[in-house]
matplotlib code that plots the C-alpha trace (Angstrom):
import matplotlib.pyplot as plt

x = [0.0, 2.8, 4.5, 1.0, 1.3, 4.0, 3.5, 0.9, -2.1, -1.1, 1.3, 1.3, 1.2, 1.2, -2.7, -3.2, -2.8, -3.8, -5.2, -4.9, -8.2, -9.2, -13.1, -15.1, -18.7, -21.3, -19.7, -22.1, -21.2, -20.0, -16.8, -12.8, -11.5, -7.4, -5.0, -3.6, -1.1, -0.7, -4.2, -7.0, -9.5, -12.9, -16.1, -19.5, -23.1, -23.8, -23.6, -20.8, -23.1, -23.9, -21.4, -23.7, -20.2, -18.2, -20.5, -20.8, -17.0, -17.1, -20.1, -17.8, -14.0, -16.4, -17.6, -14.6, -11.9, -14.1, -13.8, -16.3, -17.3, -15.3, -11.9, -12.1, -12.8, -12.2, -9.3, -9.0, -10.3, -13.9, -14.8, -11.7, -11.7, -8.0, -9.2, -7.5, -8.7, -7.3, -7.7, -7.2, -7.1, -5.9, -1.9, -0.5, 0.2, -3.5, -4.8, -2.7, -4.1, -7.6, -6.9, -5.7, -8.2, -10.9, -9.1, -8.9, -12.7, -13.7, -11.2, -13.0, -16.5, -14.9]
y = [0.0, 2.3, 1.7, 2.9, 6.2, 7.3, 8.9, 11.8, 11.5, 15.7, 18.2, 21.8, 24.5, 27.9, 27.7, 25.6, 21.9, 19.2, 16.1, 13.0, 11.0, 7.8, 7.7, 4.3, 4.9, 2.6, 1.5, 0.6, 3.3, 6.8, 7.1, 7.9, 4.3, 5.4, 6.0, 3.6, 4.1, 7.6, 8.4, 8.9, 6.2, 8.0, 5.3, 6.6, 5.1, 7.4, 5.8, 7.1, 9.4, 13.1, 13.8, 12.7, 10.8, 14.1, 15.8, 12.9, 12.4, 16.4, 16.3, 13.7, 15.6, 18.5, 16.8, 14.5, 16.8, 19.7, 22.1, 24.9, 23.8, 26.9, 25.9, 22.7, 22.1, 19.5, 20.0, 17.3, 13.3, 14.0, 11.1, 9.0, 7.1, 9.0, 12.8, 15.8, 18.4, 22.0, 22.6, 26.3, 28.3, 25.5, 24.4, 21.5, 20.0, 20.9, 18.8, 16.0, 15.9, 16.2, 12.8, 11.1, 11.8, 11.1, 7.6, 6.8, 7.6, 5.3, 2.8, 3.1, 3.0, -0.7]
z = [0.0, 0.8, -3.0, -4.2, -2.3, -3.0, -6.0, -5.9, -7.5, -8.3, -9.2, -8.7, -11.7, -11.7, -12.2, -9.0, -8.6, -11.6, -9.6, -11.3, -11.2, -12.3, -13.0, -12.6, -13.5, -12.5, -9.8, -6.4, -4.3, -4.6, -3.3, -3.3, -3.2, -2.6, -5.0, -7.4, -10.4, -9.5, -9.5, -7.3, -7.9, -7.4, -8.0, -8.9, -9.8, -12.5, -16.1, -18.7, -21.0, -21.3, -19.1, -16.1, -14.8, -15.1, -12.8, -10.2, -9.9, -9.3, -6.6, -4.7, -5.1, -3.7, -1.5, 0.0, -0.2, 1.4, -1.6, -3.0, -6.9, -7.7, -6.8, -9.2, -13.0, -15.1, -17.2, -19.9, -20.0, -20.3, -22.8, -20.5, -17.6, -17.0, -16.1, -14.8, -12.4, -11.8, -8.3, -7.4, -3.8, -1.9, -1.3, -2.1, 1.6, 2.4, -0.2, 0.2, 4.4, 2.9, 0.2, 3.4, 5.2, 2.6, 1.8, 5.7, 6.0, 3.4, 5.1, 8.6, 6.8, 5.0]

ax = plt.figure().add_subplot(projection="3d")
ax.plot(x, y, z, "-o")
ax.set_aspect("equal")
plt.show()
């Protein structure tokens, strides 16, 4: 588990920070399942069409990771499972606690 970790699902711009997502629609629950491959593996129950994905995976970043709608957008990968979101207003260390902490309330909830 610690291998998977240690890369950052993120890296920091001069925009703000790209997060690294990996999107699995029609999954059972909504939820951020970790990260793995670099990525954060966030799981929603919303099918893959019109965009009704997109929006769910952004309802639970917002959500989990305690941010207002207008510090993230989606930046590229909206027809991909492999997505990027600018996160802006918020420093790097901060969102790195709030992951953890996301990841380790799904893990208690498990």
């Amino acid at each position: 588990m610690e291998e998977e970790s240690a890369k950052l699902p993120f890296e920091g711009t001069a925009e703000g920070i790209l997060l690294f997502v990996k999107g699995a629609p029609g999954s059972r629950k909504n939820e951020i399942r970790g990260v793995t491959n670099g990525a954060l593996k966030v799981c929603c129950t919303q099918v893959p069409e019109k965009g009704k994905a997109n929006k769910a995976i952004l309802e639970i970043l917002v959500k989990s990771l305690r941010l207002k709608k207008s510090q993230i957008s989606l930046v590229a990968g909206e027809t991909d499972s492999n997505k990027k979101f600018l996160i802006t207003n918020l420093e790097v260390a901060e969102l790195q606690s709030r992951i953890e902490s996301a990841a380790s309330e799904k893990n208690a909830a498990s």
